[in-house]
C-alpha positions as CSV (number, residue, x, y, z in Angstrom):
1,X,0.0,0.0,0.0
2,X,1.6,3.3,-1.2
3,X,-0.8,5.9,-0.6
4,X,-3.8,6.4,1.6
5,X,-7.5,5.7,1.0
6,X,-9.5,8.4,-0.8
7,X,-13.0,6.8,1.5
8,X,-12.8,4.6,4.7
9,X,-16.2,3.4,6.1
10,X,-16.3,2.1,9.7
11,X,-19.0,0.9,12.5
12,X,-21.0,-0.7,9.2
13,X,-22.1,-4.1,8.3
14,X,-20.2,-4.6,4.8
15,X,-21.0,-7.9,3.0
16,X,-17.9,-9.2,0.8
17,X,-20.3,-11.0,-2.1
18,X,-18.2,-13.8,-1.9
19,X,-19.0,-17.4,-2.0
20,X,-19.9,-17.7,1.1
21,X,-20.7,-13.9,1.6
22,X,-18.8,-12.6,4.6
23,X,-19.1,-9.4,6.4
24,X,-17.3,-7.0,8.2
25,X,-16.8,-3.6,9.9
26,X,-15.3,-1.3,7.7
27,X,-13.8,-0.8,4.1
28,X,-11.2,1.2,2.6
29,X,-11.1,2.5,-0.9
30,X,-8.9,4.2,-3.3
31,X,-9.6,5.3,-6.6
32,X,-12.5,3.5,-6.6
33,X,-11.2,0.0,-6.2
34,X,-11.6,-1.9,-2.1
35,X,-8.0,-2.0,-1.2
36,X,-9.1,-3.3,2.9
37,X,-11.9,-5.4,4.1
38,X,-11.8,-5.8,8.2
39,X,-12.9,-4.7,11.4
40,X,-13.1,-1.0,12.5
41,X,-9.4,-1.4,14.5
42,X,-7.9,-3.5,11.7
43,X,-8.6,-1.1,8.9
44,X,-8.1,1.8,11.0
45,X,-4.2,1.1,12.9
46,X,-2.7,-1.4,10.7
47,X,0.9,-0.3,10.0
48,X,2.2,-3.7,9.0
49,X,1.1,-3.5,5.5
50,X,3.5,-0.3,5.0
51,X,6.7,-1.0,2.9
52,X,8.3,2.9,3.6
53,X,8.3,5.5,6.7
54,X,5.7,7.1,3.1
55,X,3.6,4.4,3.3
56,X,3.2,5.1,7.0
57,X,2.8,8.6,6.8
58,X,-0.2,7.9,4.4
59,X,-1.8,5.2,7.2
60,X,-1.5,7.5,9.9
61,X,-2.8,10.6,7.8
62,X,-5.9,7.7,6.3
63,X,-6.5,7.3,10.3
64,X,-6.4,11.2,10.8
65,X,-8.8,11.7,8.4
66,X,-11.2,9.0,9.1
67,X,-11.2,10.1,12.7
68,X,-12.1,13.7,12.1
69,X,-15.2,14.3,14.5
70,X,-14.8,11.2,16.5
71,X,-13.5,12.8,19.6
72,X,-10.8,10.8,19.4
73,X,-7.2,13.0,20.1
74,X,-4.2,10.3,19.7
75,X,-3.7,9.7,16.2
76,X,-2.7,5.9,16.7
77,X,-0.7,3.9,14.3
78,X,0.4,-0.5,15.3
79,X,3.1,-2.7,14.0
80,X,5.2,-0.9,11.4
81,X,8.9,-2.7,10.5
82,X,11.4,-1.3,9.1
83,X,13.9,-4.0,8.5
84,X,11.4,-5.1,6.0
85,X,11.8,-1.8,4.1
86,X,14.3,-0.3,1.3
87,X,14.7,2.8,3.8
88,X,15.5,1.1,6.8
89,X,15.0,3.3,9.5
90,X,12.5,4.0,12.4
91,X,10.0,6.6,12.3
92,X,10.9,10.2,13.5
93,X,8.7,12.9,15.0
94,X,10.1,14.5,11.3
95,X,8.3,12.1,9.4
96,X,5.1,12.5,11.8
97,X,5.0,15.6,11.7
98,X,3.8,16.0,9.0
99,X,0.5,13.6,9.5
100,X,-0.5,16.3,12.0
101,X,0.5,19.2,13.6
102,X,-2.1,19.8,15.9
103,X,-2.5,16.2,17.4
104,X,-0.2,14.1,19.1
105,X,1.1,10.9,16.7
106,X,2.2,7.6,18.3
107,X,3.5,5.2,15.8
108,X,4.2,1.5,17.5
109,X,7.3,-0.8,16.0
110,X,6.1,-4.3,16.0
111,X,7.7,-5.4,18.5
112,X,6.3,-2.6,21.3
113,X,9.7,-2.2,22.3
114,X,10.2,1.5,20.2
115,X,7.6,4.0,18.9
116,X,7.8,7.1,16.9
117,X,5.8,10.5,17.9
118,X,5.2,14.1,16.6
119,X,6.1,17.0,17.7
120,X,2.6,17.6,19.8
121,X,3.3,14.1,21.8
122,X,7.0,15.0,22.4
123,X,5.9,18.0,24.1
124,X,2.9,16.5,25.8
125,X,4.6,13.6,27.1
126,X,8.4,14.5,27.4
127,X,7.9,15.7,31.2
128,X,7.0,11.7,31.6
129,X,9.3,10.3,29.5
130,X,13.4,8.8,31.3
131,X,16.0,10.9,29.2
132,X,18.1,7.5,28.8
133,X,15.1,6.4,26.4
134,X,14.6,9.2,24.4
135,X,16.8,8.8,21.2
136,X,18.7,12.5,20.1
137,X,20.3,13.7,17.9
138,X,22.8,17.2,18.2
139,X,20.9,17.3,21.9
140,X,17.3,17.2,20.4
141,X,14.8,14.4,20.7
142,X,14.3,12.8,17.1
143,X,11.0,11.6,17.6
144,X,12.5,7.6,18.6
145,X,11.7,6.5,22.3
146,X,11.8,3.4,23.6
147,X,11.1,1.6,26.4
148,X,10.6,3.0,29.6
149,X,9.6,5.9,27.8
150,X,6.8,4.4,26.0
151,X,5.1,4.0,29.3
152,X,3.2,7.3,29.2
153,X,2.2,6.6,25.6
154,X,0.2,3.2,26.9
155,X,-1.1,4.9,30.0
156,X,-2.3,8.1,27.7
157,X,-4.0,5.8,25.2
158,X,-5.9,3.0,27.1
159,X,-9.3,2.2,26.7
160,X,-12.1,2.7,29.1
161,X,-13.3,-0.7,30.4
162,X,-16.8,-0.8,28.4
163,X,-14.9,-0.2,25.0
164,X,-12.1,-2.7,26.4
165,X,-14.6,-5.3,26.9
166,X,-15.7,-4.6,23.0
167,X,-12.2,-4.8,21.8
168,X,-11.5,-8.2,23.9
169,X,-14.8,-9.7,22.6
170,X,-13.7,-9.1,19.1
171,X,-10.4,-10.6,19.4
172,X,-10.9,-13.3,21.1
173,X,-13.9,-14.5,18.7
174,X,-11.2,-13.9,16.1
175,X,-9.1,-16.1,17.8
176,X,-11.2,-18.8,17.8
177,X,-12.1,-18.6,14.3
178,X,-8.3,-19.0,13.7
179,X,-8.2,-22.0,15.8
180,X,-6.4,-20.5,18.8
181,X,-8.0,-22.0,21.8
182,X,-5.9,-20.0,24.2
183,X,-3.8,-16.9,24.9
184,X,-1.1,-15.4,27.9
185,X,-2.3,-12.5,28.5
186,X,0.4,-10.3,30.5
187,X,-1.4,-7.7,32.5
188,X,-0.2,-4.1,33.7
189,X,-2.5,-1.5,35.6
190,X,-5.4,-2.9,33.1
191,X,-9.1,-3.9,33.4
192,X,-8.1,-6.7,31.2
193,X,-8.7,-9.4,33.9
194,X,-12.0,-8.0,35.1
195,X,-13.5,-8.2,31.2
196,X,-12.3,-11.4,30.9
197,X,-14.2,-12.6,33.9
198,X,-16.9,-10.6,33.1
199,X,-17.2,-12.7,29.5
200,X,-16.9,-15.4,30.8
201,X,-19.5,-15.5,33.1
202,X,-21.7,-14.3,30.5
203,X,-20.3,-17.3,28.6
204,X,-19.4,-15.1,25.7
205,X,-15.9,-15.9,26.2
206,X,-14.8,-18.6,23.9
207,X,-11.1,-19.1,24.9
208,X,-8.9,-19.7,27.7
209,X,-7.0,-16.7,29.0
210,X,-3.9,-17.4,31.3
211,X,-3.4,-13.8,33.1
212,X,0.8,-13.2,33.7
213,X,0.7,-10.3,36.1
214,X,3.0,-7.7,35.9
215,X,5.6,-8.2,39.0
216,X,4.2,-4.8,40.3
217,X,0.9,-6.9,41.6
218,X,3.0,-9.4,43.0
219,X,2.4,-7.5,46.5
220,X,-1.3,-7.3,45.5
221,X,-1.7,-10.6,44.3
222,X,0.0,-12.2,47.6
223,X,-2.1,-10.2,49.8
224,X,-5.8,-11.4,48.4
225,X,-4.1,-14.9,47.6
226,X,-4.1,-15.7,44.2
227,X,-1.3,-17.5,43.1
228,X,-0.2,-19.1,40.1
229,X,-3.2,-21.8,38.8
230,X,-5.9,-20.2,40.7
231,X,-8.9,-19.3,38.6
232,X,-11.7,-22.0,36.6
233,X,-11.5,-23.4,33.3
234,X,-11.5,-20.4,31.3
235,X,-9.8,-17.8,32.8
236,X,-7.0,-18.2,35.7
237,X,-3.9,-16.9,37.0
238,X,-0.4,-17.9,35.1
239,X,3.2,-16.4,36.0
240,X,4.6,-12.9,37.0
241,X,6.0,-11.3,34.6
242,X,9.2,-9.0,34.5
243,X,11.9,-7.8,31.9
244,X,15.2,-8.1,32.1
245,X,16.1,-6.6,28.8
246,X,14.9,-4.7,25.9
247,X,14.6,-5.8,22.3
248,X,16.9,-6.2,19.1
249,X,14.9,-3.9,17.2
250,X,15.0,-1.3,19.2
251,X,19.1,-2.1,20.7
252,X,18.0,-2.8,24.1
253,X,18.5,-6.6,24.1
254,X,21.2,-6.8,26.6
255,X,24.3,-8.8,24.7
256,X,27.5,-9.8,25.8
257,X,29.2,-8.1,22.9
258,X,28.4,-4.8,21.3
259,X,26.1,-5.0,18.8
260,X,27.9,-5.6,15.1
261,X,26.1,-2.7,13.3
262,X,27.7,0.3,15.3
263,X,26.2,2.6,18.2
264,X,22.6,3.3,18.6
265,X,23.1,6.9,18.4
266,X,25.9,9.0,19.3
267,X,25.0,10.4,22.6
268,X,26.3,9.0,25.0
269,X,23.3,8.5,27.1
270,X,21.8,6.1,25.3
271,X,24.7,3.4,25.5
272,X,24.4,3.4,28.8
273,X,23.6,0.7,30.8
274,X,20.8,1.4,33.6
275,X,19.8,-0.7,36.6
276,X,16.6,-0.1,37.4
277,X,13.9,-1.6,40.0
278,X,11.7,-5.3,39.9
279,X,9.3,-3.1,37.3
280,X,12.2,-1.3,35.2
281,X,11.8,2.1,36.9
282,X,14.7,4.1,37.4
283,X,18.3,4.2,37.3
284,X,19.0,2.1,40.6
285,X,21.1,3.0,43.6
286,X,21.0,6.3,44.6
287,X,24.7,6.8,44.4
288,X,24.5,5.2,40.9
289,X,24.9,7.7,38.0
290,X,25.1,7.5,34.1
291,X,28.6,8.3,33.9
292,X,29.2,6.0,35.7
293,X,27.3,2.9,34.4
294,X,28.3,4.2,30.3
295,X,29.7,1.6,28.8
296,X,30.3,0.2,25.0
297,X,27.0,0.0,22.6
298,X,25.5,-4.0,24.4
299,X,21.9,-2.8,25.1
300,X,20.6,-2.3,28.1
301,X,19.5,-3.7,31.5
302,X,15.5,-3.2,32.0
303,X,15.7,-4.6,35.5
304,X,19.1,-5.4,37.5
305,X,20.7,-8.8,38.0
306,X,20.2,-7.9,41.8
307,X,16.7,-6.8,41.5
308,X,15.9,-10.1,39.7
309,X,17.2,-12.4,42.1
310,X,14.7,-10.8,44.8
311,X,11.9,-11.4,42.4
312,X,12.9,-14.9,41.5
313,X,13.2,-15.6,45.4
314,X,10.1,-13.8,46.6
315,X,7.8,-15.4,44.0
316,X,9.4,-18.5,44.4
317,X,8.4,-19.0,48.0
318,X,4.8,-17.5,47.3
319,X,4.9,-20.6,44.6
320,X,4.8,-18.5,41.4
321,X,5.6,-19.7,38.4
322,X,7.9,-16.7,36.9
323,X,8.0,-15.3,32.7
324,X,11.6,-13.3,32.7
325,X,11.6,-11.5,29.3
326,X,15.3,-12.2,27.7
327,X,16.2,-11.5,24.2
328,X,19.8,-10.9,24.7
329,X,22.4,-13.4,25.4
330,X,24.0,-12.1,28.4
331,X,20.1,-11.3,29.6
332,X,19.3,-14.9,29.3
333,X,22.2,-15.6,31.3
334,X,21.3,-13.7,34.0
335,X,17.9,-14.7,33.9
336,X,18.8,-18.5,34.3
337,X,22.0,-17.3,37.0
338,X,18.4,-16.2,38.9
339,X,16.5,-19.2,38.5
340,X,19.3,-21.6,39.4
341,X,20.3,-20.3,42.3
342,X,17.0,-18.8,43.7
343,X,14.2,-21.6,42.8
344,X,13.2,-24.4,45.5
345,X,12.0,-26.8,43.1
346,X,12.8,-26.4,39.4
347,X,10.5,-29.5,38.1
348,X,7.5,-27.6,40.0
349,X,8.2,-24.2,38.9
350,X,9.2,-24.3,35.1
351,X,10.0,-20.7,35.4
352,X,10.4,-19.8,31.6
353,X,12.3,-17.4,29.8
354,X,10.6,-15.3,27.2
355,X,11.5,-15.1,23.6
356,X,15.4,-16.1,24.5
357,X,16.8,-15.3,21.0
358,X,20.1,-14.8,21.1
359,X,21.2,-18.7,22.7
360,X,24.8,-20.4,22.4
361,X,25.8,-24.1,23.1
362,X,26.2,-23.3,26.9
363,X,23.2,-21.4,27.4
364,X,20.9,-24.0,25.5
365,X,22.9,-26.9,28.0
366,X,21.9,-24.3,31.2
367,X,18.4,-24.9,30.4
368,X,18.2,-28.4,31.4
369,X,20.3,-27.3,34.7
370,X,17.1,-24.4,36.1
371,X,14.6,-26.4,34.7
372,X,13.5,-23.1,33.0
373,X,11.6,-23.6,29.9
374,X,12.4,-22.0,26.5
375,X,9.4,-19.8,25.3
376,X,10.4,-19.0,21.9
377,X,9.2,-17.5,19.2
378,X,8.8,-19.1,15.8
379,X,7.2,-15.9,14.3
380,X,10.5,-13.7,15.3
381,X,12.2,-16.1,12.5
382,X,11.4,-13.3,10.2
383,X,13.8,-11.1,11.3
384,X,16.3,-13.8,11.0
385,X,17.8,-13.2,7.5
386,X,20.1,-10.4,6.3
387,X,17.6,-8.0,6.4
388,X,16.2,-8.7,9.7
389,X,17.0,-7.0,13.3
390,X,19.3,-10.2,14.0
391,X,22.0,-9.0,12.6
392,X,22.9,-6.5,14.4
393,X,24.0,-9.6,17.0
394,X,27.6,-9.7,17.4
395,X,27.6,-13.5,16.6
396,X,24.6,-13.2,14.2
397,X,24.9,-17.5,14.3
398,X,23.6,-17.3,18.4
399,X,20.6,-15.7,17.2
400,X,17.3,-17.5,17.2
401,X,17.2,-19.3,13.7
402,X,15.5,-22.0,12.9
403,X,18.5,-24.2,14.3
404,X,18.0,-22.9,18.3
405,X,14.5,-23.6,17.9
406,X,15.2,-26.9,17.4
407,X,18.0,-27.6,19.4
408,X,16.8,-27.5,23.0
409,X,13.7,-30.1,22.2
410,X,16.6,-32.4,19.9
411,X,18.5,-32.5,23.6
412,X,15.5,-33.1,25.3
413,X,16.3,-29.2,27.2
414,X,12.6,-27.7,28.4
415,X,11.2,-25.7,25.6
416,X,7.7,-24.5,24.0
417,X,6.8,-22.4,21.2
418,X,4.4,-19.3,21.1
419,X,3.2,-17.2,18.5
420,X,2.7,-13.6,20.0
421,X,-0.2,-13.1,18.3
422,X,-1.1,-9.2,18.6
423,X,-5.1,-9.1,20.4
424,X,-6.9,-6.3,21.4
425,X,-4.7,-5.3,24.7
426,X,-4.7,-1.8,26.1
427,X,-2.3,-0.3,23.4
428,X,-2.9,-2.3,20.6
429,X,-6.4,-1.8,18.9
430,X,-6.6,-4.6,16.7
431,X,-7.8,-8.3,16.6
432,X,-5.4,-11.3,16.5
433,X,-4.6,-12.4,12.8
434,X,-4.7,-9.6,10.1
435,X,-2.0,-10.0,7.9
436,X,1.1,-10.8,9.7
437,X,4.4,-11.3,7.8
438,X,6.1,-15.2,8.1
439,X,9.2,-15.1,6.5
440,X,11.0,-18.4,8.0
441,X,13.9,-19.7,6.1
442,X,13.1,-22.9,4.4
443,X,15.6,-25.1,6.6
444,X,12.8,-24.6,9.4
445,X,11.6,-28.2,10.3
446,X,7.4,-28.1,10.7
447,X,7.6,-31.6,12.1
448,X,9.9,-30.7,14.7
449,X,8.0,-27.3,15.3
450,X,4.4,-29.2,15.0
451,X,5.6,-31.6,17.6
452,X,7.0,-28.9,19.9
453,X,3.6,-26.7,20.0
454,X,1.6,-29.3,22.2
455,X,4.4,-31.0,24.1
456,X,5.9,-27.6,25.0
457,X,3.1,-25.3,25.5
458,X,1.7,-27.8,28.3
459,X,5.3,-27.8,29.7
460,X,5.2,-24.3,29.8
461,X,2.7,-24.2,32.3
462,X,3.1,-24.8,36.2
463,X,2.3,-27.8,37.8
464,X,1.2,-28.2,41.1
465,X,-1.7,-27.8,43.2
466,X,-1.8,-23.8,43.3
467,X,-5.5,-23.1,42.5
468,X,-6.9,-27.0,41.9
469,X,-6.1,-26.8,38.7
470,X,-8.5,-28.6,37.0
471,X,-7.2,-28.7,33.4
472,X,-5.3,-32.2,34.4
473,X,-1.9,-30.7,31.9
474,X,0.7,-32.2,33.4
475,X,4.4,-32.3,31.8
């Protein structure tokens, strides 16, 4: 798609006139031909069908236009990726700029990690916003933030709970008509869990939700007494949930060397390595300062080796199971350094580590040691040829190609496969599905991968009695 809609029609009952007729929500059309069939959020804040920071330019402005009169302030864009592009490069508050002027613009990379914004959000949400993850250039913001600094952005744009339970209603019927019987769900200051409930008792819920709590509820979660399991057939609690790292895409996986493409950007600031608490909030100890932590371009620590341990430990005695984000090799490491040494009973807990992408010999052989299962990504293979965000790995062979996959199950090592398949959650407005890019090299083995869905997802739940768990999934 190269250039925006001339007509977009929402909150309407379309029928396609195929064979069998189907309908839909809205419509998008350009020059008089139907370039988009789908619901009001998919038509609306799909960026993953742009090939150019153009292309989404002419979304977001599509979006503006159709949104004139709604009330509606954020101009909201989802899921651009620009490794896919000619003009690799990350949307700037330049290039939004000029879809408006006079409303704040929040562009979303895919992987939530990074977003672009206008001028109008910058100043808006600045005040908000950690300096360390707030790209500049020449001492001005370009536009780039990422991570902590995306918090305001989420906060600023979630839904109200009646228009949350309409977005979770929609995606999870899509889910089930794509055969997805069940989600993770990881859940941050949201009335997520309460619409959840709320569908299913009114049995219009027709999947099962597993709720990973942020660890900022693990205090809140303790005190009422849900723990890990606890819930009925539909909806119950999982693990709690914590970062360790950032992303590849955005250079925040934490690595052991510096990544192979050159810095992130030449201030300083932003090649420094922060420390902060169990939730990734601030910088760490009080006597801890930037110049002091700067070090050479590896990413960046989310949450601190010693702030993970406590988690690990405190959960661990509360009999949570625990979902460490990891992405980076020397953040998986750490990650299994705090299972190993701060988990009672490993067979019991099947802590996991999310995404783990960038894996060596030693770390896959560590796996088996914690017990911790491998909750990979099969979908993130995309990014795994030249063009992809993996090469910016020092060792671009570590990285999660279709070969680490495979390893861990080959070795009999804990692992399960997940798709991170985008639903309606608080900051991103559209159903699971749409049209998602799979571009896994050919070497990929589907028996292997086919085998390891079933027999890993149920391993990469907790056993135990927390909760009578009833679902009789054992490992």
């Amino acid at each position: 798609m190269s250039t925006a809609a001339d007509l977009v029609l929402r909150n309407a009952e379309i029928h396609s006139l195929a064979d069998p007729d189907e309908t839909c929500e809205a419509i998008a059309i350009r020059d008089g031909e139907i370039v988009r069939l789908g619901s009001d959020y998919d038509v609306t804040f799909h960026l993953s069908a742009a090939d150019s920071p153009a292309d989404c330019v002419a979304l977001l402005r599509e979006t503006a236009d159709s949104d004139e009169g709604s009330g509606r302030e954020p101009i909201l864009g989802y899921g651009y990726d620009e490794s896919t592009w000619d003009e690799s490069r990350l949307l700037t508050r330049e290039d939004l700029d000029e879809v408006s002027t006079d409303r704040p613009v929040i562009a979303f990379r895919e992987d939530m990690h990074t977003a672009g914004v206008n001028s109008v959000a910058l100043d808006r949400f600045r005040g908000a916003m950690p300096d360390d993850d707030v790209r500049t250039e020449g001492g001005e913001p370009t536009g780039v933030v990422v991570e902590e600094a995306i918090d305001p952005l989420y906060a600023a744009t979630e839904p109200a709970r009646d228009d949350l339970y309409e977005l979770l209603e929609a995606a999870t019927e899509r889910a089930a008509e794509l055969g997805v019987t069940g989600v993770h769900e990881m859940i941050r200051g949201s009335d997520a869990p309460r619409v959840y409930r709320d569908l299913a008792t009114e049995d219009a819920l027709p999947i099962r939700v597993r709720l990973n709590y942020w660890s900022d509820h693990l205090d809140a979660l303790t005190e009422i007494g849900l723990g890990t399991n606890h819930g009925d057939d539909f909806v119950r609690v999982g693990a709690i949930k914590t970062f360790t790292d950032g992303s590849l895409g955005a250079r925040t996986a934490k690595l052991t060397e510096p990544y192979a493409d050159g810095s992130a950007d030449a201030d300083a600031d932003i090649n420094a390595e922060r420390g902060g608490d169990l939730n990734g909030n601030g910088i760490g100890n009080d006597d801890t300062t930037i110049d002091d932590m700067a070090t050479d371009d590896t990413g960046q620590w989310v949450v601190s080796s010693d702030d993970l341990h406590e988690l690990v430990r405190r959960a661990d005695e509360e009999s949570y199971q625990l979902a460490a984000h990891a992405i980076g090799d020397a953040a998986i490491e750490a990650t299994l350094d705090a299972y190993g040494s701060e988990t009672t009973d490993p067979e019991v807990a099947r802590h996991r580590v999310e995404h783990a992408e960038v894996l060596d010999e030693e770390l896959i052989e560590r796996f088996a040691g914690t017990g911790a299962i491998a909750s990979v990504q099969p979908n993130f293979l995309k990014w795994a040829d030249s063009r992809g965000s993996v090469r910016r790995a020092p060792r671009r062979e570590q990285a999660q190609t279709d070969e680490p996959l495979r390893r861990p199950a080959r070795r009999g090592r804990p692992a399960c496969l997940r798709e991170r398949l985008y639903a309606a959650r608080p900051a991103l407005r559209r159903p699971l599905g749409g049209e998602r890019s799979r571009r896994a090299p050919t070497a990929h083995g589907h028996r292997s991968t086919a085998r390891l869905y079933p027999r890993g997802g149920v391993r990469g739940l907790r056993r135990g009695p927390i909760g009578n768990d009833r679902s009789g999934q054992k490992g």
